[in-house]
C-alpha atoms as a printed R data frame, in Angstrom:
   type eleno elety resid chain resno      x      y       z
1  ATOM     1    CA   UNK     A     1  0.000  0.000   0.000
2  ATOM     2    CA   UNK     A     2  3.081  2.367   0.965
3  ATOM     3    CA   UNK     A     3  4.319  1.910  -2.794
4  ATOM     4    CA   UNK     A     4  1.101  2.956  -4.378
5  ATOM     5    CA   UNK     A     5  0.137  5.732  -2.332
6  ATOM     6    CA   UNK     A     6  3.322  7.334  -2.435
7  ATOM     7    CA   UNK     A     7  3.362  6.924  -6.949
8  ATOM     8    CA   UNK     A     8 -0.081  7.858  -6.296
9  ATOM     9    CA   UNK     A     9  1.006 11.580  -4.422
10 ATOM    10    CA   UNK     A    10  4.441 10.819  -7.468
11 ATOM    11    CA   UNK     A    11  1.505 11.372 -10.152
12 ATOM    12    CA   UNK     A    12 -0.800 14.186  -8.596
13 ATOM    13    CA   UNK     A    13  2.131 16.088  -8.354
14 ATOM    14    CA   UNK     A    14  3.349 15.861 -11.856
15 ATOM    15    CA   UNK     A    15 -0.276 16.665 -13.107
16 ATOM    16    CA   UNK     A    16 -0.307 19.862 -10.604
17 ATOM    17    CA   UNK     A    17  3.433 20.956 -11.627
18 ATOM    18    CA   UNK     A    18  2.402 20.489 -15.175
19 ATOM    19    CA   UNK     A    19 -0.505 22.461 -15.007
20 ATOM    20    CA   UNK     A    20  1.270 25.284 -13.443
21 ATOM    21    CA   UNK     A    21  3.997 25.506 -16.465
22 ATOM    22    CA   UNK     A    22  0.985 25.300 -18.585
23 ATOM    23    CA   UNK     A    23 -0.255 28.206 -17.065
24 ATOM    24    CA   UNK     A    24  2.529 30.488 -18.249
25 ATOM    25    CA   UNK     A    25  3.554 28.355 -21.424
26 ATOM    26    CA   UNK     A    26  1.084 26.677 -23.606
27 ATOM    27    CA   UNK     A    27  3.004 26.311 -26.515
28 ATOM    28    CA   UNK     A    28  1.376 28.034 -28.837
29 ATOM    29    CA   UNK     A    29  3.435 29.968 -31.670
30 ATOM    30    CA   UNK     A    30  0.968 32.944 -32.813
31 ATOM    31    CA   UNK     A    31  3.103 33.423 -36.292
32 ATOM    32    CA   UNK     A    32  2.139 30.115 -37.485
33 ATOM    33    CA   UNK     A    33 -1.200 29.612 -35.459
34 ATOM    34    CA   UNK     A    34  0.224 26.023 -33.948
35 ATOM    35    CA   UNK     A    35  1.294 24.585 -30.838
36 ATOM    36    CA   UNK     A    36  4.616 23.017 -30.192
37 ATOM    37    CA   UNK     A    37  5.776 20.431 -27.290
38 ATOM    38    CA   UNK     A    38  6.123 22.559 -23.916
39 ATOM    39    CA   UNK     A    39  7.587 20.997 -20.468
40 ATOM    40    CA   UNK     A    40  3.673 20.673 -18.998
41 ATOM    41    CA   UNK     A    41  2.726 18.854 -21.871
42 ATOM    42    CA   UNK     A    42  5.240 16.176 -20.746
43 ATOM    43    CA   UNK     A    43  4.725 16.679 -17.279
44 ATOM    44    CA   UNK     A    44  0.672 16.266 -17.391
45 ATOM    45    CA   UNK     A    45  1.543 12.990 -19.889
46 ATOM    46    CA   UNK     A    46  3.403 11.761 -17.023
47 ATOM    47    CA   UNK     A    47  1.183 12.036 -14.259
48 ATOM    48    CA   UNK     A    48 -1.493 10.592 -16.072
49 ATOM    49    CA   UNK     A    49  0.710  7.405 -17.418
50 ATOM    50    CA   UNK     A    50  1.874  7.057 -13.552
51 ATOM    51    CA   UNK     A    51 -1.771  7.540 -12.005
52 ATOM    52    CA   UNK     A    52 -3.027  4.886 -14.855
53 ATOM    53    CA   UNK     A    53 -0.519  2.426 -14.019
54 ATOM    54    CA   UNK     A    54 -0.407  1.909 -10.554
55 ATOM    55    CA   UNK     A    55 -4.450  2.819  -9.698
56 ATOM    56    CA   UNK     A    56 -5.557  0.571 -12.467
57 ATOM    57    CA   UNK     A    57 -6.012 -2.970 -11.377
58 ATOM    58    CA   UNK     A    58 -4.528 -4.772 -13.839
59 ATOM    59    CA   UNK     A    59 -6.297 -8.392 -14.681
């Protein structure tokens, strides 16, 4: 229980931190009207891979 509560707190965190950089970088480029690959982008892919895996039972 230790192990998954503590990847559990590991993957809320990464969600929150990404959303924070998100707040002051989206990634989007106004001269071409598209978004590129920014730090929270990672960050919130992270979180969500780490909460999948370990609150997911897996059968």
């Amino acid at each position: 229980m230790k192990k998954v509560s503590s990847n559990l707190i590991l993957g809320l965190m990464s969600l929150i931190i990404g959303f924070q950089f998100l707040r002051f970088d989206n990634g989007y480029i106004l001269e071409t009207a598209s978004y590129e690959i920014v730090p929270g982008h990672l960050l919130i892919a992270l979180g969500g891979v780490i909460l999948i895996y370990y609150t997911v039972p897996i059968i």
